[in-house]
C-alpha positions as CSV (number, residue, x, y, z in Angstrom):
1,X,3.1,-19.5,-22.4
2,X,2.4,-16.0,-23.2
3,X,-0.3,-14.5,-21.4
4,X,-2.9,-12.2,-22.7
5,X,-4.4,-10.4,-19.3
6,X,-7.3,-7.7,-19.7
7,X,-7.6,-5.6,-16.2
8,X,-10.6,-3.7,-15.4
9,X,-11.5,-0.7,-13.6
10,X,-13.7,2.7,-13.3
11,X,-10.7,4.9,-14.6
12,X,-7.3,5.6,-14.8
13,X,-6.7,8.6,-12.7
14,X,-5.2,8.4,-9.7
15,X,-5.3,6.0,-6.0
16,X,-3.7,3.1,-5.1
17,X,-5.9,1.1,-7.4
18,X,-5.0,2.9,-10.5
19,X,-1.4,2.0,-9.3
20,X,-1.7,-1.3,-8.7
21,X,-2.9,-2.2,-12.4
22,X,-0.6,0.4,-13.9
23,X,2.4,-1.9,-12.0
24,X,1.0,-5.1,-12.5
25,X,0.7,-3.9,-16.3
26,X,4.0,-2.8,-16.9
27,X,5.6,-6.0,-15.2
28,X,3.5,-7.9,-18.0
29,X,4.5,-6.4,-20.7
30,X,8.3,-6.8,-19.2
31,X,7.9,-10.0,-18.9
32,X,6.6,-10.4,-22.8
33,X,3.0,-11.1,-22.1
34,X,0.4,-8.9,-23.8
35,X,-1.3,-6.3,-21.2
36,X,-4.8,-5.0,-21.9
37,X,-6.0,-2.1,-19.6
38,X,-10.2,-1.5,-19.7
39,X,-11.3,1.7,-18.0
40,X,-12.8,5.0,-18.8
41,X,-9.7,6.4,-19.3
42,X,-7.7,9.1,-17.6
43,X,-4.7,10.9,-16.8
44,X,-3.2,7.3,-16.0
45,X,-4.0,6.2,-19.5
46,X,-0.7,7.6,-21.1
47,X,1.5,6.0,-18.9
48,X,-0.1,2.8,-19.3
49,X,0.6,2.8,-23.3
50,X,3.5,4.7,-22.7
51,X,4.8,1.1,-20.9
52,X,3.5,-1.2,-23.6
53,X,0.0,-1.7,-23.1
54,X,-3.0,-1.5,-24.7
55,X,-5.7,0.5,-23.3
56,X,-9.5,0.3,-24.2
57,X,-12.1,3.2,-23.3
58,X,-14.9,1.7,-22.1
59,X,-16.6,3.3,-19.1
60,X,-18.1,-0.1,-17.7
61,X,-17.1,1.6,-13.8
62,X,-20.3,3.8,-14.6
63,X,-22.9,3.1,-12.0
64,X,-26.2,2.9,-14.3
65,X,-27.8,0.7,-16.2
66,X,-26.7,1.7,-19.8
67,X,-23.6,0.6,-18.7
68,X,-24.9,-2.9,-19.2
69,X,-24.8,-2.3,-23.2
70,X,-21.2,-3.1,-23.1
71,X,-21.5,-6.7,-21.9
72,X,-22.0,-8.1,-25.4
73,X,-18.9,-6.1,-26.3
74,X,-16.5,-6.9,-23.3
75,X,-17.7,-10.4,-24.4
76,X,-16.6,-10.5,-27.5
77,X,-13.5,-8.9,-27.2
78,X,-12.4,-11.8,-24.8
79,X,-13.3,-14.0,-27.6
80,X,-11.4,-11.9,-30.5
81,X,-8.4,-11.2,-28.5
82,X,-8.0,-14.9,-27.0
83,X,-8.0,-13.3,-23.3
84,X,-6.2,-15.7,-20.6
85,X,-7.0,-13.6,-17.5
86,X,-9.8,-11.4,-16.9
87,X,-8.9,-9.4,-13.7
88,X,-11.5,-7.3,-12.5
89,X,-10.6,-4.3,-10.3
90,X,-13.7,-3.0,-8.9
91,X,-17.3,-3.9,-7.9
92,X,-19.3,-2.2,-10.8
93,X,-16.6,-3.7,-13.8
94,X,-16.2,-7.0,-12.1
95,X,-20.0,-7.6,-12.6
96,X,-20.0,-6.1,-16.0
97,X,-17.2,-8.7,-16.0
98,X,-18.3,-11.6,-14.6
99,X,-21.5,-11.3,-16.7
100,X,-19.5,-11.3,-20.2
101,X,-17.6,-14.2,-19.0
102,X,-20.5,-15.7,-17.5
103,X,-22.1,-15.5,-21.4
104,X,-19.0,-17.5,-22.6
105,X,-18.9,-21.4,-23.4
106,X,-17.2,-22.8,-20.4
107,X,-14.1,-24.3,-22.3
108,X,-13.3,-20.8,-24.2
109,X,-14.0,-18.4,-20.9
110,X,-10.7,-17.0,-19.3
111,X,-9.8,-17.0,-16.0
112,X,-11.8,-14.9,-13.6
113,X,-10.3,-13.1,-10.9
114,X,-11.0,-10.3,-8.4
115,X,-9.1,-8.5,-6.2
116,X,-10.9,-7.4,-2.8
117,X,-9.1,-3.7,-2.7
118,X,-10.8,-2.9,0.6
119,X,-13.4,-3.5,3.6
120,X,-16.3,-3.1,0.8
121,X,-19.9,-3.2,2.5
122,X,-21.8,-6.0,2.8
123,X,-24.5,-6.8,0.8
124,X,-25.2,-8.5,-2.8
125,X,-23.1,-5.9,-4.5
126,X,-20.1,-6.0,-3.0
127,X,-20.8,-10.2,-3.4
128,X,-19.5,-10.1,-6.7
129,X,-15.6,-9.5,-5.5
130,X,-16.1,-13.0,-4.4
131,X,-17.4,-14.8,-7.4
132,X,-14.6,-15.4,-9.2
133,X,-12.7,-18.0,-9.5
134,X,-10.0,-16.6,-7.7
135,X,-9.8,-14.2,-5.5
136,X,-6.9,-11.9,-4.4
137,X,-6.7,-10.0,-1.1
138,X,-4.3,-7.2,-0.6
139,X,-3.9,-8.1,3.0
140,X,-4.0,-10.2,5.5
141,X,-7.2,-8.4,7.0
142,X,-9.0,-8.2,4.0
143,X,-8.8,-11.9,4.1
144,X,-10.3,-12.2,7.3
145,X,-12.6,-9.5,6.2
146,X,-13.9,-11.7,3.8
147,X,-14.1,-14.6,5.5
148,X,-16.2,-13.0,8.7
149,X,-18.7,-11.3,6.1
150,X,-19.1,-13.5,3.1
151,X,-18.6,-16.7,5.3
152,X,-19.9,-19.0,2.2
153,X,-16.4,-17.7,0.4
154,X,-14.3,-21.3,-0.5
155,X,-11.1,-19.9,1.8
156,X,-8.9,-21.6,-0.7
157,X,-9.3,-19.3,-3.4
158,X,-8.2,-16.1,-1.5
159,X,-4.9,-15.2,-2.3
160,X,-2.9,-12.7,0.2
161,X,-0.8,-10.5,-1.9
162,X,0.0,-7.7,-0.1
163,X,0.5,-4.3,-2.1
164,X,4.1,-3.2,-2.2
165,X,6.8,-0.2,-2.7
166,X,9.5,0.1,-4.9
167,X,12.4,0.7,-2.7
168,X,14.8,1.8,-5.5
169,X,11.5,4.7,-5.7
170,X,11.7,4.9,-1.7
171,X,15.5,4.5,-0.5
172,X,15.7,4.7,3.4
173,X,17.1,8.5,4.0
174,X,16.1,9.6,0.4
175,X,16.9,13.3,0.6
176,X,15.6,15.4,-2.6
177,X,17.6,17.0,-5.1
178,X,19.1,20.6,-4.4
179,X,16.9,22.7,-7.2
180,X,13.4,20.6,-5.8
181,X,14.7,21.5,-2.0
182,X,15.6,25.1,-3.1
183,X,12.0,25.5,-4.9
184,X,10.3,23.9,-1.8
185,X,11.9,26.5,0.9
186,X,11.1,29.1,-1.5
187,X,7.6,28.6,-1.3
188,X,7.2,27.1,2.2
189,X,9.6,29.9,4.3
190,X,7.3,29.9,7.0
191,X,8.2,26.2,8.0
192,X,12.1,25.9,8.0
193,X,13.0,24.6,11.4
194,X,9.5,23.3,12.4
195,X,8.6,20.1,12.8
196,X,6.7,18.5,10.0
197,X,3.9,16.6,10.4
198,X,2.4,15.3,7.0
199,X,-0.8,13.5,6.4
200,X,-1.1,11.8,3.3
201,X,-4.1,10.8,1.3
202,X,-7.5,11.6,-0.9
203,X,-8.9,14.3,1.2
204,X,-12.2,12.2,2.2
205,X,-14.3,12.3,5.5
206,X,-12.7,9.0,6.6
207,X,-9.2,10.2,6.4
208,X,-9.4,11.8,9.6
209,X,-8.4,15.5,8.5
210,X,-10.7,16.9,11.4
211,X,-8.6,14.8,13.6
212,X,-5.2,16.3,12.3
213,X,-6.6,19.6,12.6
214,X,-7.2,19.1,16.2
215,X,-3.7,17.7,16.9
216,X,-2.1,20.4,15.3
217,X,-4.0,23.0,17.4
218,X,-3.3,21.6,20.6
219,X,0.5,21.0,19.6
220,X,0.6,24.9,18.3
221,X,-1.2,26.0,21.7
222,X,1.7,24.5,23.9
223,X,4.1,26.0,22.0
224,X,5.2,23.5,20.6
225,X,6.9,24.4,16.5
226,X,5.1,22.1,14.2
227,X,3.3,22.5,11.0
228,X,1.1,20.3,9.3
229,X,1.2,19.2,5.5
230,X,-2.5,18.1,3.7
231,X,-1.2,16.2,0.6
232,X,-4.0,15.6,-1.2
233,X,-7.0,17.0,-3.1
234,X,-10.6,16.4,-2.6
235,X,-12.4,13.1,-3.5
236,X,-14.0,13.5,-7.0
237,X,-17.4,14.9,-5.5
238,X,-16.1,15.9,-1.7
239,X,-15.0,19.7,-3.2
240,X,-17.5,21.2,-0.5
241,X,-15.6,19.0,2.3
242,X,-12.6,20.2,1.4
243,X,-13.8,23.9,1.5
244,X,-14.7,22.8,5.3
245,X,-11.5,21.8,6.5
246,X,-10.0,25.1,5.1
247,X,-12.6,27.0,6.7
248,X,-12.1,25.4,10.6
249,X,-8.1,25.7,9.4
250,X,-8.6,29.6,9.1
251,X,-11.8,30.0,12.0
252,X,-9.3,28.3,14.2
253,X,-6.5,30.9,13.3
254,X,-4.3,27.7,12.1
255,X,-3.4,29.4,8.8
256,X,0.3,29.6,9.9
257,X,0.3,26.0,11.3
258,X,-1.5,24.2,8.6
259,X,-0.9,23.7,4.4
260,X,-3.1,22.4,2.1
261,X,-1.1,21.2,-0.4
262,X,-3.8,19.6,-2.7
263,X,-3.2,16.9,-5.1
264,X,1.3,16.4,-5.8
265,X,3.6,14.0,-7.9
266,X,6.6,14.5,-5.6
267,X,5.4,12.9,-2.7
268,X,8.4,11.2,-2.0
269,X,9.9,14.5,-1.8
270,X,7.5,15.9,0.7
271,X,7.5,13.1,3.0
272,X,11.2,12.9,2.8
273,X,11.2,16.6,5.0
274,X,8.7,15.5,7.1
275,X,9.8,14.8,10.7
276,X,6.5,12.0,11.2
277,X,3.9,11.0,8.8
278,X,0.5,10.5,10.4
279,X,-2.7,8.1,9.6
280,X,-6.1,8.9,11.2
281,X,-8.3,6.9,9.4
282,X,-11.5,6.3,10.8
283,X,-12.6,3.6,9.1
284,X,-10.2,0.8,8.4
285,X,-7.7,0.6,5.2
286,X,-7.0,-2.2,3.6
287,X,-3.5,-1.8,3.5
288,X,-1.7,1.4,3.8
289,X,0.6,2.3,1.2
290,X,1.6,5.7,1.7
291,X,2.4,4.8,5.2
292,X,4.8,2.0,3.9
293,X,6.2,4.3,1.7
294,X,7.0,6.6,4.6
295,X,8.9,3.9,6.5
296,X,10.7,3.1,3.9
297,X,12.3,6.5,3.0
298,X,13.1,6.1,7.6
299,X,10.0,8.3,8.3
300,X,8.8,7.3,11.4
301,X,4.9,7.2,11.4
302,X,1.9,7.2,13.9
303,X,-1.3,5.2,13.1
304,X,-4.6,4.5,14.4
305,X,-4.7,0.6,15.3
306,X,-6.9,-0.3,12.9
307,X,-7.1,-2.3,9.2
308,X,-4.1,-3.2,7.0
309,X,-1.7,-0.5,8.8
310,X,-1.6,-1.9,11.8
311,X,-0.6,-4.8,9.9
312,X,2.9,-3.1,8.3
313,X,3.7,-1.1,11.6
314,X,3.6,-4.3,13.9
315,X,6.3,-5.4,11.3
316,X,8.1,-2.2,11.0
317,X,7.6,0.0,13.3
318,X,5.5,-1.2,16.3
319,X,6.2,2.1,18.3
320,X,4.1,4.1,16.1
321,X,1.1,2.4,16.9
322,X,-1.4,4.0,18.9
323,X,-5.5,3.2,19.9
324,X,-7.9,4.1,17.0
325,X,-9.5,7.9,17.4
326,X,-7.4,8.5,20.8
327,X,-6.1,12.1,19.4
328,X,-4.1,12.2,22.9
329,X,-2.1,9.5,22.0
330,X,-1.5,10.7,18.8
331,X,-0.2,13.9,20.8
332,X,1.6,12.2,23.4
333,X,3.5,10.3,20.9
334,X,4.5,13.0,18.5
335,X,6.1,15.3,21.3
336,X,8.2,12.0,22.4
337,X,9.2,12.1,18.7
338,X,10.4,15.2,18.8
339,X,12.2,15.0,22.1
340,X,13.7,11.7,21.4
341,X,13.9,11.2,17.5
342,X,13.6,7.3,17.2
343,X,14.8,5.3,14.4
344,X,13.0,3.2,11.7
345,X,14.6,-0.2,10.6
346,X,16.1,-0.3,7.0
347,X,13.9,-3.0,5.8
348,X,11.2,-3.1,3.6
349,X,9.0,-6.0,4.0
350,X,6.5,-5.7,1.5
351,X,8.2,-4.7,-1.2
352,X,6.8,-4.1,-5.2
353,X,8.7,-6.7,-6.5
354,X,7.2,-9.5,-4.6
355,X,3.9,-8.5,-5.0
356,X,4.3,-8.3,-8.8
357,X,6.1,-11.7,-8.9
358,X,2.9,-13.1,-6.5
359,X,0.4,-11.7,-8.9
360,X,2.1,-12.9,-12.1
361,X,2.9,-16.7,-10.4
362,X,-0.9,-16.5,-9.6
363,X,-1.9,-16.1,-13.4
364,X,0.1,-18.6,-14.7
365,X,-0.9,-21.1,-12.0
366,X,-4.4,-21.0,-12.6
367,X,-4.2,-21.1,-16.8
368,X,-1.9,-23.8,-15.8
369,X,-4.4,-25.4,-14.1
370,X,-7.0,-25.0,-17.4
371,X,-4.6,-26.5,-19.4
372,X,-4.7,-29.8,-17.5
């Protein structure tokens, strides 16, 4: 049976999100099904066609009510293009979503699904990730998430599909190509022979940046060589935060110690010189996917214990576990890194393929199931 699958989502510029539907897309289209993208659009958006599907601009992620004009419209373009799966993204287009479907005859709707893409708060909002028919949790404590704060949730709809790397994209001991390593020393000359410490990730108050500027400073005032790597730019909005952190980096007098990097394509590359790759997030993650895609290249990392992370490093690497917001330990562990580099199994658990297989067996299942 060949599928016709409409995801939707705020927009198509960059996070794990964006990535998620840009891989599920692509794996659809490989497999000859048809792949509909709905968002606002964004830098995203020519990949997405670029890999065979179709993309719509419709900014149903926009949190007002005008949005609420394109119901009607998202309704009947389920109708006109026969839609199997309607796989909403996102709390504001899942309830545009789920109130189009909602407006359909019950023998023509197509099957509703969510996926919970984090610890969302709790409250008749964030309900709607629930309402679906199915619902797909990107780890194992998202589903426990959801069971301890929307208890009325039918456990047997949640799905656990954990997100996944590529690791033809992240080979264990990946080392970058000569002309991208002699354009990287170029501009970085001031951290040859130092050891790297990177922190991936949306520069956002709960990504613990204040806490990496800390352990950097206490590393740097005992002497000890390191520089730390900010890959990331500002959340859309969070530009004045971001000003912040560079202004404790320089009232600190971390200037030499500390790069802000801002928003890269080659972080594979980056990661790949870095001695350790940190994760300091305060609040928890659902998953962690930069941190998987750290281990997988043999980076070791060091995480707070907390959300979906700790879930990949009990698999992978338990030693780089350490208690959530204990900056001492975080210390502590890096300088036994450097004095005794340890090594990070070859394996790579959760990997993209199965989570595009899971996802794709999921769809089919359930129209399966509509056809009986």
């Amino acid at each position: 049976m060949r599928l016709t699958v409409v995801q939707t989502l705020p927009e198509l510029e960059a996070g794990g999100v964006e990535r998620g539907t840009l891989e599920v897309a692509e794996e659809l289209v490989k497999q000859g099904h048809r792949s509909i993208v709905i968002s606002s659009g964004g830098r995203l958006a020519k990949q997405l066609v670029g890999n065979g599907s179709e993309h719509i601009t419709m900014p149903i992620g926009r949190k007002s009510p005008l949005s609420l004009k394109y119901i009607p419209e998202l309704r009947n373009l389920l109708v006109k293009e026969k839609v199997n799966i309607l796989h909403a993204r996102s709390r504001f287009p899942a309830w545009i979503s789920y109130l189009a479907w909602k407006l359909l005859p019950a023998n023509i709707r197509p099957r509703f699904i969510t996926t919970f893409h984090g610890p969302y708060s709790v409250n008749a909002y964030s309900r709607i990730m629930v309402k679906s028919e199915r619902v797909i949790a990107v780890s194992e404590y998202i589903r426990r998430y959801i069971l301890e704060n929307f208890p009325d949730t039918d456990a047997g709809k949640i799905e656990v599909i954990h997100r996944g790397v590529d690791p033809g994209q992240y080979p264990w001991g990946f080392k970058p190509n000569p002309v991208w390593l002699d354009k990287w020393e170029a501009q970085h000359p001031d951290i040859r022979n130092k050891f790297i410490i990177a922190l991936p990730g949306r520069v956002t108050r709960r990504k613990g940046h204040e806490d990496f500027i800390k352990i950097i400073g206490t590393l740097a005032s005992n002497n000890i060589s390191v520089h730390g790597l900010i890959i990331g730019g500002p959340h859309h909005g969070k530009e004045r935060f971001f000003e912040q952190l560079q202004n404790k980096v320089k009232t600190a007098g971390l200037g030499n110690y500390i790069t802000f990097l801002g928003h890269r394509n080659d972080i594979r590359e980056i990661l790949s010189v870095s001695n350790t790759v940190l994760s300091l997030s305060k609040e928890p993650e659902a998953f962690g996917r930069t941190v998987l895609e750290a281990l997988c290249l043999g980076k070791p990392v060091i995480a707070y214990n907390i959300g979906g992370v700790t879930e990949i490093l009990k698999e992978i690497f338990p030693a780089g576990i350490v208690p959530h917001n204990r900056q001492e330990d975080v210390i502590s562990r890096i300088k036994e890194f450097i004095e005794h580099p340890p090594s990070v199994p070859t394996r790579c658990t959760f990997t993209l393929e199965k989570m595009l297989n899971k996802t794709i067996r999921l769809y089919k299942i359930i129209c399966h199931s509509m056809l009986e």
